[in-house]
C-alpha positions as CSV (number, residue, x, y, z in Angstrom):
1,X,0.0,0.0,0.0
2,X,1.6,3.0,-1.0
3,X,1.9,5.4,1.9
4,X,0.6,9.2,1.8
5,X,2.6,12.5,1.1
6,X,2.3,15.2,3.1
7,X,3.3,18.7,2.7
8,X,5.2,20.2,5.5
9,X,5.6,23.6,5.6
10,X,9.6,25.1,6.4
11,X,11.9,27.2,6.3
12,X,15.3,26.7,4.0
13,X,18.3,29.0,4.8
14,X,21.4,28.8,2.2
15,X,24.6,29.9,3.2
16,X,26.4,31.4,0.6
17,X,30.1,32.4,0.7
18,X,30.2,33.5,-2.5
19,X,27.8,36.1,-3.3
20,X,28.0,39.7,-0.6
21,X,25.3,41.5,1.1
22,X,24.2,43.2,-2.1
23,X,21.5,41.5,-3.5
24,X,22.2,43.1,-6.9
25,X,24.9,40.1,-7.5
26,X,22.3,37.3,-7.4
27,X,20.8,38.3,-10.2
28,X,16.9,39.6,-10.9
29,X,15.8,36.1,-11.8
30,X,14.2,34.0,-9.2
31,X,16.1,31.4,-7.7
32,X,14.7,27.8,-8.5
33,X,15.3,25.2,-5.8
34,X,14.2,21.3,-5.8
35,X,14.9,19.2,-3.2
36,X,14.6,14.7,-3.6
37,X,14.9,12.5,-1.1
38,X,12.9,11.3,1.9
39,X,12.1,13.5,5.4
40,X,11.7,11.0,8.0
41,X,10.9,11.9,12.2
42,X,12.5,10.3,15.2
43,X,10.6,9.1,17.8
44,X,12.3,12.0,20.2
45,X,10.7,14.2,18.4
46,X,7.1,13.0,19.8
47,X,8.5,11.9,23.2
48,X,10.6,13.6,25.7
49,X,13.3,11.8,27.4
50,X,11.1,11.4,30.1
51,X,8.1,9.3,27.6
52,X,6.1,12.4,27.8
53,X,4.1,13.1,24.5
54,X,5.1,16.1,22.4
55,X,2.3,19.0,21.9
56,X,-0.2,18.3,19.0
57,X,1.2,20.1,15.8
58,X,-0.1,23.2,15.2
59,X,-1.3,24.2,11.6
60,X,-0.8,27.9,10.3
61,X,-4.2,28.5,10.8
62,X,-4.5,27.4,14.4
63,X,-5.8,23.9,14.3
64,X,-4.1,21.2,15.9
65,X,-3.0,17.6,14.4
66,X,-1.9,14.6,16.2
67,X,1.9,14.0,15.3
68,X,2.2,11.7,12.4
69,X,3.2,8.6,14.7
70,X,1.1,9.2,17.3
71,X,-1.9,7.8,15.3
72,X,-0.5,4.6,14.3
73,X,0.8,3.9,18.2
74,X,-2.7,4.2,19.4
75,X,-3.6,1.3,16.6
76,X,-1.7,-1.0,18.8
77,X,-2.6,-2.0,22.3
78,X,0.8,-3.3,22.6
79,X,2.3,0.5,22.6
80,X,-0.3,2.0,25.3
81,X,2.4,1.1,28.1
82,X,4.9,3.7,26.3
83,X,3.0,6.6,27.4
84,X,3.1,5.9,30.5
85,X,-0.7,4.8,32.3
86,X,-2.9,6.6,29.9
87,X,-6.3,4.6,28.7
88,X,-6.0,2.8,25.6
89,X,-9.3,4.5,23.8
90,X,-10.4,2.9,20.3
91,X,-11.1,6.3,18.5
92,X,-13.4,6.0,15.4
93,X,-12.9,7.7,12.4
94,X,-15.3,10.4,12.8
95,X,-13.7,11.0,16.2
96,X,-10.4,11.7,14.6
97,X,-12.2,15.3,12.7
98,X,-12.1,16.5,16.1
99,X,-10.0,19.2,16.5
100,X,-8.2,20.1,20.0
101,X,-7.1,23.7,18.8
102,X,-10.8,24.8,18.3
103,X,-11.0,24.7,22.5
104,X,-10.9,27.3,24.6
105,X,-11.2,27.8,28.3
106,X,-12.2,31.4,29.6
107,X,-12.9,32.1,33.6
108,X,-16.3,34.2,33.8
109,X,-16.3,34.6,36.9
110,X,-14.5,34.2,40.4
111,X,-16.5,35.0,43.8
112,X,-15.0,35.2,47.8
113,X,-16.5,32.7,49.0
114,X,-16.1,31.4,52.9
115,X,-15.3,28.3,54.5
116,X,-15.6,28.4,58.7
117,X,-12.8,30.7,59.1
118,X,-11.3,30.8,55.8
119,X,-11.7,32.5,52.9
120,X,-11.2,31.6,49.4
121,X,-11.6,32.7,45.5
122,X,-14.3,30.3,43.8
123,X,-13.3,30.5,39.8
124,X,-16.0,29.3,37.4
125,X,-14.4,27.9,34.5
126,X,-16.1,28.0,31.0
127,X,-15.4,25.3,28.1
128,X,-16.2,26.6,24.8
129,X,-15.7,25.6,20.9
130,X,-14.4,28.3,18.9
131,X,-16.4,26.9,16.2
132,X,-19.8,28.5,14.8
133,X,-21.1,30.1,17.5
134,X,-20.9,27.9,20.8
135,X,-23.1,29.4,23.1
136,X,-23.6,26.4,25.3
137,X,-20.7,26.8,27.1
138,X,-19.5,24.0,29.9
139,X,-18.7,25.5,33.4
140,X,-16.9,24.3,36.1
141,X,-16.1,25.9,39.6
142,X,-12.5,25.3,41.2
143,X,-10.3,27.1,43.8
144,X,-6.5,27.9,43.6
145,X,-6.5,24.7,45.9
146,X,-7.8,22.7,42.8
147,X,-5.5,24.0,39.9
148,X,-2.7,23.8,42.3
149,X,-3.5,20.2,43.3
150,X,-3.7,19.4,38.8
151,X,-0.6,21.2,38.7
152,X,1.6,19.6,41.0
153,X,0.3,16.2,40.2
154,X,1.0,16.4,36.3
155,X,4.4,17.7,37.3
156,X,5.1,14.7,38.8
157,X,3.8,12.4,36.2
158,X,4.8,15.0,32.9
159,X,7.9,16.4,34.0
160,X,9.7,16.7,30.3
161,X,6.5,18.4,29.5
162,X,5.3,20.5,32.5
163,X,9.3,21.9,32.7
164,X,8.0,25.1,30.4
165,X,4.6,25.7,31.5
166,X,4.0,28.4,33.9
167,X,1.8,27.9,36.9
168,X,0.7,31.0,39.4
169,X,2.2,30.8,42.8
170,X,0.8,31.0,45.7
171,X,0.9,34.5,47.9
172,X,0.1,35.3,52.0
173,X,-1.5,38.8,51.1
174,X,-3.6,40.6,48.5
175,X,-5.3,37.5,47.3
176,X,-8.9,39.4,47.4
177,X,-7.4,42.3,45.7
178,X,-9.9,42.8,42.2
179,X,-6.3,43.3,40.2
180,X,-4.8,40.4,41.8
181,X,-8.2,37.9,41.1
182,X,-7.9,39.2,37.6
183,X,-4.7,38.4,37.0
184,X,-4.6,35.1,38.6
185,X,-7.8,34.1,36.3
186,X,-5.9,35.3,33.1
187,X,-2.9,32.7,34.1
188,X,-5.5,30.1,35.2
189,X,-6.3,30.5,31.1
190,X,-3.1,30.1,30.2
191,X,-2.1,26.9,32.3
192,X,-5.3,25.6,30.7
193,X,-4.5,26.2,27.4
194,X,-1.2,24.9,27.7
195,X,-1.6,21.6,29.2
196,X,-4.6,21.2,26.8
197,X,-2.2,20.6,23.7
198,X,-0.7,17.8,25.0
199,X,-2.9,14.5,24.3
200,X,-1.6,12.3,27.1
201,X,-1.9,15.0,29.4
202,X,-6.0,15.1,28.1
203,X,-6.6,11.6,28.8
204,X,-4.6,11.5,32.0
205,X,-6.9,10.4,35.3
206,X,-5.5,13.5,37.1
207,X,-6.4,15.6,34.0
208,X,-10.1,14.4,33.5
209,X,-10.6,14.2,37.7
210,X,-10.0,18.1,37.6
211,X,-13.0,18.2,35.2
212,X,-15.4,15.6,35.7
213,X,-14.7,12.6,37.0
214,X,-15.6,13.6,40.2
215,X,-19.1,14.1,38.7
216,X,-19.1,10.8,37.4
217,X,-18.5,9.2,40.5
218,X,-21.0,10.8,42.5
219,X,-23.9,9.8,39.4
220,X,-22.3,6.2,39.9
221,X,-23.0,6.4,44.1
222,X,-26.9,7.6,42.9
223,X,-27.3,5.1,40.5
224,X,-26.0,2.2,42.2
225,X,-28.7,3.5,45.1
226,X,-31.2,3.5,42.2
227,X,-31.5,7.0,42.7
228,X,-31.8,7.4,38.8
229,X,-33.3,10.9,38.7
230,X,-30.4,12.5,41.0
231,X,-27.4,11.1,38.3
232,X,-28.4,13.0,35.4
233,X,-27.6,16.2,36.5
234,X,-24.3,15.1,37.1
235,X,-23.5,12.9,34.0
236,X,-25.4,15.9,31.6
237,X,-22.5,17.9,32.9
238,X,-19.8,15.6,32.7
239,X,-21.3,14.4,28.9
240,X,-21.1,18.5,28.6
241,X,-17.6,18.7,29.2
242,X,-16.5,15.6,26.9
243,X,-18.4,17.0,24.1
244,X,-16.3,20.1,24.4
245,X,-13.1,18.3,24.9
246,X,-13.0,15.2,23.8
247,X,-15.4,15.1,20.3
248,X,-19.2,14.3,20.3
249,X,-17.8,10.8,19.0
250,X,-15.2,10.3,21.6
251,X,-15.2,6.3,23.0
252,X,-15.6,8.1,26.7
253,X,-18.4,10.6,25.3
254,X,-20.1,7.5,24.0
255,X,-19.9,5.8,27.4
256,X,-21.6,8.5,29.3
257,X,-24.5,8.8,26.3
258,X,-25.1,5.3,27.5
259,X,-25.1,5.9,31.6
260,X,-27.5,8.7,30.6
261,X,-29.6,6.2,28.5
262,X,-29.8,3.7,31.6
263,X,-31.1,6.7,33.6
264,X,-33.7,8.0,32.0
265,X,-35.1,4.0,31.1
266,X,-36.0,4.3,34.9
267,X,-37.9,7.6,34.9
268,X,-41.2,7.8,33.9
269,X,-41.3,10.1,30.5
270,X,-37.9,9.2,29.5
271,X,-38.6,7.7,26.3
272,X,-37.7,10.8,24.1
273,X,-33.8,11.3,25.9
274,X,-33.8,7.9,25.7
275,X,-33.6,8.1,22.0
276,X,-31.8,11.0,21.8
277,X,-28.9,9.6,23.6
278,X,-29.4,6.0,22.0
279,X,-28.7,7.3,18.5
280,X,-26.1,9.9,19.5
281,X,-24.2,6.7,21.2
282,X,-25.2,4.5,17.9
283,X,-23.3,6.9,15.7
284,X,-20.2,6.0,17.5
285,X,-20.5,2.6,18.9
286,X,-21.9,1.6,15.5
287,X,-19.0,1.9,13.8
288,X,-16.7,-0.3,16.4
289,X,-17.9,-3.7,16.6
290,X,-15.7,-5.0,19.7
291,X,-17.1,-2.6,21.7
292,X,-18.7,-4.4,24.6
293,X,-21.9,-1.8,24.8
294,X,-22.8,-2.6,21.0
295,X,-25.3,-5.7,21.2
296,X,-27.9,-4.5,24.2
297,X,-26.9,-0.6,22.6
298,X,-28.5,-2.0,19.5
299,X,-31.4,-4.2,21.0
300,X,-32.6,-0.8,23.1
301,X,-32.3,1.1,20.0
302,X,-34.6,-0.9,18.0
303,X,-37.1,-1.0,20.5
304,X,-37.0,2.7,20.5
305,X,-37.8,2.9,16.8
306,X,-40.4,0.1,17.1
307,X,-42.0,2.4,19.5
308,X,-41.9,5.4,17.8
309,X,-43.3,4.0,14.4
310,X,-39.1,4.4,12.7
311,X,-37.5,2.2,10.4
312,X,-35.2,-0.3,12.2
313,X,-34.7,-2.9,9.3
314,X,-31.0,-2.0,8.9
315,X,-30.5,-2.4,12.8
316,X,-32.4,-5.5,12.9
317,X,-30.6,-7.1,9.8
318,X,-27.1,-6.0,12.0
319,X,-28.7,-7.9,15.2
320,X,-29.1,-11.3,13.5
321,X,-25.5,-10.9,11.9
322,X,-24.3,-10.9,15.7
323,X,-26.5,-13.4,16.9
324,X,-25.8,-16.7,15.9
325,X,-29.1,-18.5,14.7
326,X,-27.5,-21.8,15.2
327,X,-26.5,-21.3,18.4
328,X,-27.5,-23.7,21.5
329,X,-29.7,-22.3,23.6
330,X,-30.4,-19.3,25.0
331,X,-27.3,-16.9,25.7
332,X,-27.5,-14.9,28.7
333,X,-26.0,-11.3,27.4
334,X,-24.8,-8.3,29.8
335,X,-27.4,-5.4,29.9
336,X,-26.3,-2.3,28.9
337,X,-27.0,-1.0,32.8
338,X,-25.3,-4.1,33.8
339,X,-21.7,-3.0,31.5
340,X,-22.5,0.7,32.8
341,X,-22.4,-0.2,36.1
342,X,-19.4,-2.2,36.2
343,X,-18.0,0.4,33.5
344,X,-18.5,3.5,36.3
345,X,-17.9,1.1,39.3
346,X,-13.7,1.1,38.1
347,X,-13.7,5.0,38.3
């Protein structure tokens, strides 16, 4: 298979001991250079001496590509271990359109707030898409406490790549100061923005516990209480949050349309998120047949359109490919609360 070109934009500089400064002695014709041969990239170029992952190239125009091998070591299980612990997520093709250039984090507003004796600076955190016209932006509320606590972790576990990005410090007086608060939220921006380039550093646990993971886990405690109604706030705002930062078709996005499906199956009027969610899941699970949520994913959603009076003949045709006809018996098969459960229960 013949592999793909690619066109790299650089710079050439030419030493020339012949010609002087005046440019009159090169002539007014243009100079016509062609180069043949092969560019090839070492692996240092992607990873630090310390296995941290390089910053996603940056295009002219702002948008941000994965590094050339970067995509071909996430084919293979085999290489997850090489970045250090990061989750080995099967991305789809539609999830590799998404761009992590187009996000942006902006603080909107930060507030004194008091704890006993104490007080502190609450920061709410907006996620936005700089494409269109996002104005269904994802907040979040931390305190110095919180960045401080992502900052010093990654450091730890990115050290080749945290070496260059700035963090605020910590100061005894003037922390209520309006100057001071406004500063500190334009460097809070900053820090965001920076870490944000780097991919490993995106699917790191400490990375997604600072957004919402935390969220997740307390929809999990409901849920596993049966307390259906009081997890969907919390797993609308973490789904929020992915959507912003990880793709709409993102493997994890995908996971959470599904906790959000089991939800509303147990409230009463539920039937229309429930489809909303099931085909938003479909258009990624769909196209990735080992994943474990596919089969009861599938069975919901053609209940859903036998419900609702919708074609399902393409659905149903995929069913009886994955169910064997010839097999023994009845098969017992994992519900798709059952795989969300145990799916939420390792977080």
């Amino acid at each position: 298979m013949a592999s793909k070109l690619r066109k790299i934009a650089c710079d050439v500089s030419i030493d020339d001991p012949v010609s002087s400064t005046d440019e009159s002695e090169l002539g007014s014709e243009d100079i016509d250079l062609q180069f043949t041969g092969r560019l090839s990239f070492r692996s240092s170029a992607l990873l630090g001496n310390d296995g941290d992952l390089s910053a996603d190239d940056e295009d002219s125009d702002g948008e941000v590509r994965r590094g050339a091998t970067g995509d071909a070591s996430r084919r293979k299980a085999s290489n997850a271990d090489s970045v250090g612990s990061v989750h080995s997520l099967q991305v789809g093709s539609k999830a590799n359109k998404f761009h992590p250039g187009r996000t942006i984090f902006e603080v909107v507003s930060a507030k004194t707030m008091r704890d006993g004796n104490n007080r502190f600076v609450l920061y709410t955190v907006a996620v936005l898409r700089t494409i269109k016209s996002d104005t269904s932006q994802a907040t979040i509320e931390r305190r110095y406490s919180d960045f401080h606590k992502l900052n010093g972790s990654l450091r730890k576990r990115f050290p080749r790549i945290m070496e260059n990005i700035v963090f605020p410090r910590k100061t005894l007086t003037g922390n209520f100061k309006h100057d001071f608060i406004a500063e500190r939220s334009r460097a809070f921006e900053t820090f965001l923005t920076s870490i944000y380039k780097y991919e490993c550093i995106r699917l790191s646990e400490e990375y997604q516990d600072f957004f919402y993971n935390h969220d997740l886990r307390i929809a999990y405690r409901y849920m596993a209480r049966g307390d259906f109604q009081e997890s969907v706030p919390f797993l609308q705002n973490t789904l929020h949050l992915q959507e912003k930062m990880l793709g709409s078709e993102h493997p994890d996005t995908a996971r959470t349309q599904c906790a959000l499906i089991v939800a509303y199956m147990s409230l009463e009027e539920g039937e229309a998120h429930v489809h909303g969610y099931a085909e938003a899941a479909w258009d990624t699970i769909g196209k990735d047949e080992t994943n474990p949520f596919l089969l009861p994913l599938l069975q919901i959603l053609i209940g859903i359109r036998w419900r609702l009076q919708l074609d399902k003949r393409e659905l149903e045709s995929r069913l009886t490919r994955y169910v064997k006809q010839e097999m023994a018996g009845p098969v017992k098969m994992p519900t798709l609360e059952d795989l969300v459960m145990q799916c939420l229960s390792h977080m």
